[in-house]
C-alpha positions in Angstrom: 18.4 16.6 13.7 18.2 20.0 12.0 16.8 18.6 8.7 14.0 17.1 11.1 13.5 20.5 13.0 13.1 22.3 9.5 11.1 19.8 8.4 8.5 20.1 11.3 8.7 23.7 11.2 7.7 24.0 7.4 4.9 21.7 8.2 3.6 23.6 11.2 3.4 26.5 9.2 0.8 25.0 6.7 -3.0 27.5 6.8 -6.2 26.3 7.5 -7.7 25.3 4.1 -10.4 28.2 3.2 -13.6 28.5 2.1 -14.3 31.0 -0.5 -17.7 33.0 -1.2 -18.0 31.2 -4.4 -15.6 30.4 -7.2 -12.5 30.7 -8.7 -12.5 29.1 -11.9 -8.8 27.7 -12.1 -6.6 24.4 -13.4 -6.1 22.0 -11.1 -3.4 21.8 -8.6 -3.7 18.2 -8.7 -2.2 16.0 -11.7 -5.2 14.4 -14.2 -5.0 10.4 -13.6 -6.3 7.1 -14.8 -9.8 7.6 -16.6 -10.9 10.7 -14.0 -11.8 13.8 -15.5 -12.9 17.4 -14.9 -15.0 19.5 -17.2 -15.8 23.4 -16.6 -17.8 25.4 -19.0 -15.3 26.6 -21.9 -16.9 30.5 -21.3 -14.6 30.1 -18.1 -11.4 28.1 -18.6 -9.4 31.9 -19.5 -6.4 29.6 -18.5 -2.7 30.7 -20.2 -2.0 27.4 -22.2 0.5 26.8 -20.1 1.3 24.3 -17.6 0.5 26.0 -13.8 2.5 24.6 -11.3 3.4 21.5 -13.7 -0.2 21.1 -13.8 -1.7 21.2 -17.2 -5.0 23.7 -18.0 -6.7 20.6 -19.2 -7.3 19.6 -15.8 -9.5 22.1 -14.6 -10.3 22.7 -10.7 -14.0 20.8 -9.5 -16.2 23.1 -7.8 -14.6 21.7 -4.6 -10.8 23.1 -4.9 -12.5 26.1 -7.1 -14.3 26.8 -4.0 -11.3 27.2 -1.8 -8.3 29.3 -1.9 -5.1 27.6 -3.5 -3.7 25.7 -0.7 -0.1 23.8 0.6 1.9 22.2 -2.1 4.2 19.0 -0.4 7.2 18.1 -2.1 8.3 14.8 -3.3 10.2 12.2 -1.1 13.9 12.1 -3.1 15.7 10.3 0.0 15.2 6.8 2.1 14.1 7.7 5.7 12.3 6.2 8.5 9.4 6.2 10.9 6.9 4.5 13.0 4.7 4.4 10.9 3.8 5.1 7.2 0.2 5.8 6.0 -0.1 5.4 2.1 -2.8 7.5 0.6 -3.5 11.0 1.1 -7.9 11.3 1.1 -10.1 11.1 4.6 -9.2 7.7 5.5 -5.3 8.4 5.5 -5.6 11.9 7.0 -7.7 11.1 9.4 -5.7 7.9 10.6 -2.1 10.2 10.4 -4.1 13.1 12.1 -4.8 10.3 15.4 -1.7 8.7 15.3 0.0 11.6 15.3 -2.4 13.3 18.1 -1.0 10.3 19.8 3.1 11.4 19.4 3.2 8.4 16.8 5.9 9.5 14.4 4.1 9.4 11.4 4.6 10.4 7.2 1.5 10.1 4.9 2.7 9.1 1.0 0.5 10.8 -1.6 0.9 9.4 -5.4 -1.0 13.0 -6.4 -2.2 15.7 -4.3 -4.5 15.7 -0.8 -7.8 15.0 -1.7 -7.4 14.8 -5.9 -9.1 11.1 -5.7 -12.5 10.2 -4.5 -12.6 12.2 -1.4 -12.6 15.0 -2.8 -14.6 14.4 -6.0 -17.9 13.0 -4.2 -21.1 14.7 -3.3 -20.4 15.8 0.4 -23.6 13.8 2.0 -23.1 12.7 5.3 -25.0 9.8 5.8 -25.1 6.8 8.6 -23.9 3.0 8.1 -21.4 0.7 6.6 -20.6 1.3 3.2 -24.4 0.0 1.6 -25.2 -1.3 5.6 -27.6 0.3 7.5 -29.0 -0.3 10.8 -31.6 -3.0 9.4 -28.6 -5.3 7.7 -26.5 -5.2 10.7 -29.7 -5.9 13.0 -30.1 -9.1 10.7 -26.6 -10.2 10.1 -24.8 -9.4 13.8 -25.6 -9.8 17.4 -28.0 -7.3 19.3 -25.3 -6.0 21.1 -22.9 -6.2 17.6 -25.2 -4.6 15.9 -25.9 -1.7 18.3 -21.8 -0.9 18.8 -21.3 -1.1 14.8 -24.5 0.8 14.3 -23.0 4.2 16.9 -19.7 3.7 15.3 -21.0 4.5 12.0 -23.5 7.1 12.5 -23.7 9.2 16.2 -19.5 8.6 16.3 -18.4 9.4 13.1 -20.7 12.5 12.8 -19.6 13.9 16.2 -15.8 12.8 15.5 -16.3 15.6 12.7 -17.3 18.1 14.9 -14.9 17.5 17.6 -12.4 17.9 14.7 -13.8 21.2 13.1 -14.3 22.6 17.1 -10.5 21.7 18.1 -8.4 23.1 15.3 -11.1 25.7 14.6 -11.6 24.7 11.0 -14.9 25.4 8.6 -15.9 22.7 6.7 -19.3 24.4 5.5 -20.8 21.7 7.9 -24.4 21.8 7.7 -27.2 19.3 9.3 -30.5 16.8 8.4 -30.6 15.2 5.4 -33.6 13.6 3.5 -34.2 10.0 1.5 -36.7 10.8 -1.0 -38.7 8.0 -2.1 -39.5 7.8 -5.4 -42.1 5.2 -5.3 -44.5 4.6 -2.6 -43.7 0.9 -1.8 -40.5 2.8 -1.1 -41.7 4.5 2.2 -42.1 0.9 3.8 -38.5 -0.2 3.0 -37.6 4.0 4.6 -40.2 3.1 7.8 -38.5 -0.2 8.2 -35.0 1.4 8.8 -36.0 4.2 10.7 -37.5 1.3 13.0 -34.0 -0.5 12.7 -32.1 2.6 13.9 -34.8 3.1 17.0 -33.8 -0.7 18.1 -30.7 -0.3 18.2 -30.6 3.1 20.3 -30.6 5.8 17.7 -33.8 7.6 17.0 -32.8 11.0 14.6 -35.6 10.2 12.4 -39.5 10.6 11.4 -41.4 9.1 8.0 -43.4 12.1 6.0 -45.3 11.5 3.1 -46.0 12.8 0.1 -47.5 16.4 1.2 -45.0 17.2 3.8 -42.3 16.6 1.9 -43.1 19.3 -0.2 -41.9 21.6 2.6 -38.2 20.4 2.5 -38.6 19.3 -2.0 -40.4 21.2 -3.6 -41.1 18.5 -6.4 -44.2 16.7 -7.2 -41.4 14.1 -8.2 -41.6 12.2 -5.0 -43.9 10.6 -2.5 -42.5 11.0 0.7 -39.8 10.6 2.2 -37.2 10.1 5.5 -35.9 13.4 7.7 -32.8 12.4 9.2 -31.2 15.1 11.8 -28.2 13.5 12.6 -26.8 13.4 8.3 -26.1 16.4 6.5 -23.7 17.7 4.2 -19.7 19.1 4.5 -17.5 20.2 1.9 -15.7 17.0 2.0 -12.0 18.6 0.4 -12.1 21.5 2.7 -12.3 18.5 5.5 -9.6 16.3 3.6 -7.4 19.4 4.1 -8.4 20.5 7.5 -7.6 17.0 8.4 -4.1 17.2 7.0 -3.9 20.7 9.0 -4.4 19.1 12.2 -1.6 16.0 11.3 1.4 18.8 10.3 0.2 20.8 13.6 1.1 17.9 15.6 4.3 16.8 14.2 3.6 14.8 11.0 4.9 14.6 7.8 3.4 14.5 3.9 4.7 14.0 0.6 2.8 14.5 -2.4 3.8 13.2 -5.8 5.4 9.8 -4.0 2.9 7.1 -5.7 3.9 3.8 -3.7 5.3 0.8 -5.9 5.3 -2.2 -3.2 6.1 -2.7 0.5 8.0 -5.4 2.3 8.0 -6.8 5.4 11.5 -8.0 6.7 12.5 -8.6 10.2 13.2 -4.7 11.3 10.3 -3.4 10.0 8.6 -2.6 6.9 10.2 -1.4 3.7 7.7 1.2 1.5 9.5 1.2 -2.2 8.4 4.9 -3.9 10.0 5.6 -7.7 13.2 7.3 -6.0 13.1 6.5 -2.3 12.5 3.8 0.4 10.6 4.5 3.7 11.3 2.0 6.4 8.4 1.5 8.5 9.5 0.5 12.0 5.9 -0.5 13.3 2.9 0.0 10.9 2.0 0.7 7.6 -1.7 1.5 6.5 -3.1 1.5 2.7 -5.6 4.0 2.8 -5.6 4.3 -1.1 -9.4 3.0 -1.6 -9.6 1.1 -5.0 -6.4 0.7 -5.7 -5.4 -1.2 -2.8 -5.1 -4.4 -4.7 -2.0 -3.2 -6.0 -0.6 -3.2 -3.1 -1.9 -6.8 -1.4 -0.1 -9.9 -2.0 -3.6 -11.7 -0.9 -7.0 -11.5 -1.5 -6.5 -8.5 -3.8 -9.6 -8.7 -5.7 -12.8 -8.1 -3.1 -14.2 -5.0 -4.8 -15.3 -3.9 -7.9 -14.1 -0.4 -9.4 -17.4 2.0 -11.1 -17.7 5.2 -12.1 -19.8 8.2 -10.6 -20.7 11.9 -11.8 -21.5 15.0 -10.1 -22.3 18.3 -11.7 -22.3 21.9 -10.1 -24.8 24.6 -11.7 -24.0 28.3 -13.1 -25.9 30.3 -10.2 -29.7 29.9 -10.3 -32.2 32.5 -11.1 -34.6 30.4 -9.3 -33.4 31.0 -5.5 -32.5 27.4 -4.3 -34.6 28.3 -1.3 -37.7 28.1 -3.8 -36.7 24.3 -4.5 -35.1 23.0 -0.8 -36.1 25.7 1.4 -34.9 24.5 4.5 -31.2 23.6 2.5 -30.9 19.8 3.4 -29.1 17.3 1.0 -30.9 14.8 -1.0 -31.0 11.7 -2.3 -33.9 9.2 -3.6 -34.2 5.8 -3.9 -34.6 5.0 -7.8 -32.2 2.5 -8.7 -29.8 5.0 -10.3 -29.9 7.4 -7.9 -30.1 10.9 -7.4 -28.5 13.3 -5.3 -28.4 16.5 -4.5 -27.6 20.0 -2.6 -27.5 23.8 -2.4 -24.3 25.2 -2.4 -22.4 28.6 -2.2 -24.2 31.4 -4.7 -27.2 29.6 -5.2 -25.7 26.9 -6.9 -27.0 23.1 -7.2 -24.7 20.0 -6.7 -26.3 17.3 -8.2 -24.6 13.6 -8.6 -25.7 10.2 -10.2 -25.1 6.9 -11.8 -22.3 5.0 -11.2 -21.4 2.7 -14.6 -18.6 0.1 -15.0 -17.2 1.9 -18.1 -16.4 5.7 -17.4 -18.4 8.4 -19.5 -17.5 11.5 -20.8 -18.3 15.2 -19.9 -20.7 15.4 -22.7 -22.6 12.1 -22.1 -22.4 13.0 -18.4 -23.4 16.8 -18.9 -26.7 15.5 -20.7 -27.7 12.4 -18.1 -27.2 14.8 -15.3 -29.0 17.9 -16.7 -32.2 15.5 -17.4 -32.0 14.2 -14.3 -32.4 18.0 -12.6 -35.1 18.6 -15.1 -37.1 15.6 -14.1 -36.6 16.3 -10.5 -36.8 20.6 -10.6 -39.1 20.9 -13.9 -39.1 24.5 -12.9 -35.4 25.8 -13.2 -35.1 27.7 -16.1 -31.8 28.7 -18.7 -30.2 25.6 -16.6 -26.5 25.6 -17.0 -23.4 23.9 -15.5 -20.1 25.1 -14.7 -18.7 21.9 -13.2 -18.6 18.1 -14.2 -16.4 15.5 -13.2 -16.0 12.1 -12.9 -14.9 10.0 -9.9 -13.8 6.3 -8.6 -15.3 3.9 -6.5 -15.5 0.4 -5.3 -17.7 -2.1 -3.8 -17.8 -5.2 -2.4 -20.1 -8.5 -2.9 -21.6 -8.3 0.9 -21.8 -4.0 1.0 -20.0 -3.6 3.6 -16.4 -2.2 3.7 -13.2 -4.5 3.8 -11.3 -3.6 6.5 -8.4 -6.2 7.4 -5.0 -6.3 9.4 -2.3 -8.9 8.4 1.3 -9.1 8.5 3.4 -11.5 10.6 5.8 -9.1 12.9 4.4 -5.6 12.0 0.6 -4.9 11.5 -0.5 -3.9 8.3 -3.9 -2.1 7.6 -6.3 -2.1 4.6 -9.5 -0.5 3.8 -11.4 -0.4 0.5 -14.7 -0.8 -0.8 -16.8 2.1 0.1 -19.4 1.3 -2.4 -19.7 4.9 -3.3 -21.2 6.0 0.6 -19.0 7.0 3.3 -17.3 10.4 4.0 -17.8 10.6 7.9 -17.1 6.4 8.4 -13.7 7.1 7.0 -13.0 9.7 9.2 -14.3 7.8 12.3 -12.4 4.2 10.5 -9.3 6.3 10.5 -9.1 7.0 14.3 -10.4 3.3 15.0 -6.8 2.3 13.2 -5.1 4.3 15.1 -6.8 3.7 18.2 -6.3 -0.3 17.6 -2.6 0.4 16.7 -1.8 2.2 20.1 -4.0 -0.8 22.0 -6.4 1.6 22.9 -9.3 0.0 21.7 -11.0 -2.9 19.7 -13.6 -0.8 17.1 -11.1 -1.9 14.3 -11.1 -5.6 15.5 -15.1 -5.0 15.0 -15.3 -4.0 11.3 -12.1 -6.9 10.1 -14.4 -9.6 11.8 -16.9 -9.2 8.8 -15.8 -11.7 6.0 -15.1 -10.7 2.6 -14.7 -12.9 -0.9 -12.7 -12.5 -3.7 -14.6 -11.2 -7.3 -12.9 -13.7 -10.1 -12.3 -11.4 -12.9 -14.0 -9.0 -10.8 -11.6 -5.8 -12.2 -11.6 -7.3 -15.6 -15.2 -7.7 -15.9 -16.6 -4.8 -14.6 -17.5 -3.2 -17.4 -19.7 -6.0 -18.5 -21.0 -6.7 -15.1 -22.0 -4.1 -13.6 -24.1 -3.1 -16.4 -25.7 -6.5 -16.6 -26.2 -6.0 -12.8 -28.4 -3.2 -13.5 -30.2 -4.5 -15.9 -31.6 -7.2 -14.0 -32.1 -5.0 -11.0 -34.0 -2.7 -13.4 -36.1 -5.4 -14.3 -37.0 -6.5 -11.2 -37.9 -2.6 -10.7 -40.5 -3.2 -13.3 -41.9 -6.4 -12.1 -41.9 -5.2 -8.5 -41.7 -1.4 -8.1 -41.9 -1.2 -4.4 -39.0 -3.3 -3.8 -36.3 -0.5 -2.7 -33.0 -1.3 -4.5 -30.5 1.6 -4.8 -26.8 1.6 -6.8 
């Protein structure tokens, strides 16, 4: 009993994750793993060559932690103990789905192999966007029911936005939120394919959106780059680790319980519940466990482990501008196009530019990523001048052969929940999927019934092959691109 008192009240104690103004350029609290990497210009890593925290100055802080003030560090889990329910991964998904079980007095720990938010969620571009993974409102109009469609289409767009907010409002937490976003078409074939979803979205009861060509665009991009495009009020932009740990926040306010540095092995059902095996303890799981751990779930599922496909993305952050970045987006919204490889794209603290692309079945390197990415702004903002980045890094993905996310719950006495394959899109739907698991766990609703009805096949060789694939992938989308320029293909 006391060791559970102390335990809550360390927990409680935790601050609200912090914006800064700008930076501080700093090593990484979080531990440098698999092929995931983080560059910052060498005129600012002034690190001791030391190891900080057992963290090693090779690992340098992305502009996301560099952008907030050093935060909570969770021990490991060194002893077997038990709870409701376990929730293994520490990113949106897993935060989210801990923060609404525990809202709900479900005794809950969260298992983190690293540290919150060190894996995709917090090292993607911080677009809030609507739909399913690569589903939008036409796909689901043509693959689902009217009435389907519509309830999938609210779920991931008006609900999962306004979940965020709800959030933010009742813990009082800042997550730089900021609203409208654009698609910027790059061709103009491409404004038929935009006009065709904004239709989508009005059938199915959501209408946040209006078609501009090529001149009126010019008021939200200044770039002669595009030619026209889709304003979108209800997307935006968040500072997606500031919500990963604000999340988090709310889950230790109400009772629950993290450990960092406790990579999972394997769980086991038995007849009293499930077993979660960890390198030096075992958590019994008396109800539920849920693998929010994104690509790497199939290390953890004994069936149909092998639905997604991993890639690589990049995202760069510039050195301050001396162009203001009100002289290239003047009203601040987020960006992206619809080239194959995309772009995007947003202002951020000190007249900085955040600017993300590509996604490749091998992984790059900072310089080969450095030089894609600064060609890219030049191409899009010909007029920056004396460009230069302080942050790259790399990130991991997944996707699936349909688009859509794999959701599933299994298990024979205790449920067991999975999602993974995000195809790269996704930062609100995995807060709003989150509370639909733990709504579905507590019987208090049927949204997560909704997303584990859509089927989902296994990639043979899909992990292996990747890095041939996926290229090859490309390069007969990008010859189709050729043939047929107005056909609106993104990756």
């Amino acid at each position: 009993m006391l060791i559970n008192f102390l335990r809550n009240f360390v927990m409680k104690i935790i601050s609200k994750p912090q914006l800064l103004k700008d930076v501080e350029y700093k090593p990484s609290q979080s531990l440098q793993v698999g092929k995931e990497w983080s560059w910052l210009n060498p005129k600012h890593a002034k690190f001791d060559a030391t190891t900080i925290n057992g963290t090693s100055v090779d690992n340098p802080a992305n502009y996301y932690e560099s952008s907030l003030s050093n935060w909570h560090t969770f021990d490991s889990l060194n002893a077997d103990i038990e709870c409701d329910v376990v929730v293994i991964g520490g990113g949106l998904l897993g935060s989210s789905t801990a923060l609404h079980l525990a809202e709900q007095g479900v005794d809950t720990v969260l298992l983190e192999k690293n540290r919150i938010g060190s894996a995709a969620s917090g090292r993607n571009g911080g677009q809030l966007t609507p739909g399913l993974a690569r589903w939008e409102a036409q796909e689901m109009a043509d693959r689902l029911s009217y009435e389907d469609a519509k309830k999938l289409w609210h779920f991931t767009s008006t609900e999962a936005m306004q979940l965020i907010d709800d959030i933010s409002e009742k813990y009082q937490l800042n997550f730089d939120r900021k609203y409208g976003h654009i698609t910027a078409a790059v061709h103009e074939g491409h404004l038929v394919g935009l006009t065709q979803g904004a239709d989508a979205r009005k059938y199915l009861g959501e209408d946040h959106t209006r078609i501009v060509g090529k001149h009126e665009l010019m008021d939200f991009i200044k770039s002669d780059y595009y030619t026209g495009g889709l304003i979108d009020e209800l997307g935006g932009q968040i500072h997606p680790l500031a919500l990963n740990r604000g999340l988090i926040y709310g889950f230790c306010q109400n009772g629950g319980t993290v450990y960092e540095q406790t990579e999972v092995i394997s769980i086991e059902e038995k007849e009293d519940g499930i077993y979660v095996h960890t390198a030096n303890a075992v958590v019994k799981a008396k109800k539920s466990v849920v693998l929010a751990v994104h690509h790497a779930s199939f290390k953890l599922l004994s069936e149909q482990n092998n639905t997604t496909i991993p890639f690589y993305t990049y995202v760069a952050t510039t050195a301050p501008l001396e162009l203001d970045t009100k002289e290239l987006l003047p009203f601040g919204h987020p960006v992206y196009d619809t080239q194959f490889q995309i772009d995007y794209y947003r202002p951020v603290f000190n007249n900085r530019l955040l600017f993300g692309g590509q996604g490749t079945g091998t992984c790059w390197g900072p310089e080969k990523t450095l030089n894609y990415l600064e060609h890219r702004i030049h191409t899009v903002f010909p007029q920056i001048k004396n460009l230069e980045m302080d942050f790259v890094w790399s990130g991991t993905t997944d996707l699936t052969v349909n688009g859509a996310v794999d959701s599933r719950k299994f298990g024979n006495k205790f449920p067991i929940y999975a999602v993974h394959g995000w195809s790269g899109h996704g930062v609100a739907q995995t807060v709003r999927i989150g509370k639909a698991i733990a709504n579905d766990f507590i019987g208090q609703s049927n949204d997560f019934e909704m997303l584990s009805k859509i089927d989902h096949q296994n990639i043979i060789f899909g992990r292996t092959l990747a890095p041939v694939v996926i290229p090859l992938a490309k390069s007969m989308y990008g010859i189709g691109a050729m043939i047929n320029p107005g056909k609106m293909v993104s990756f």
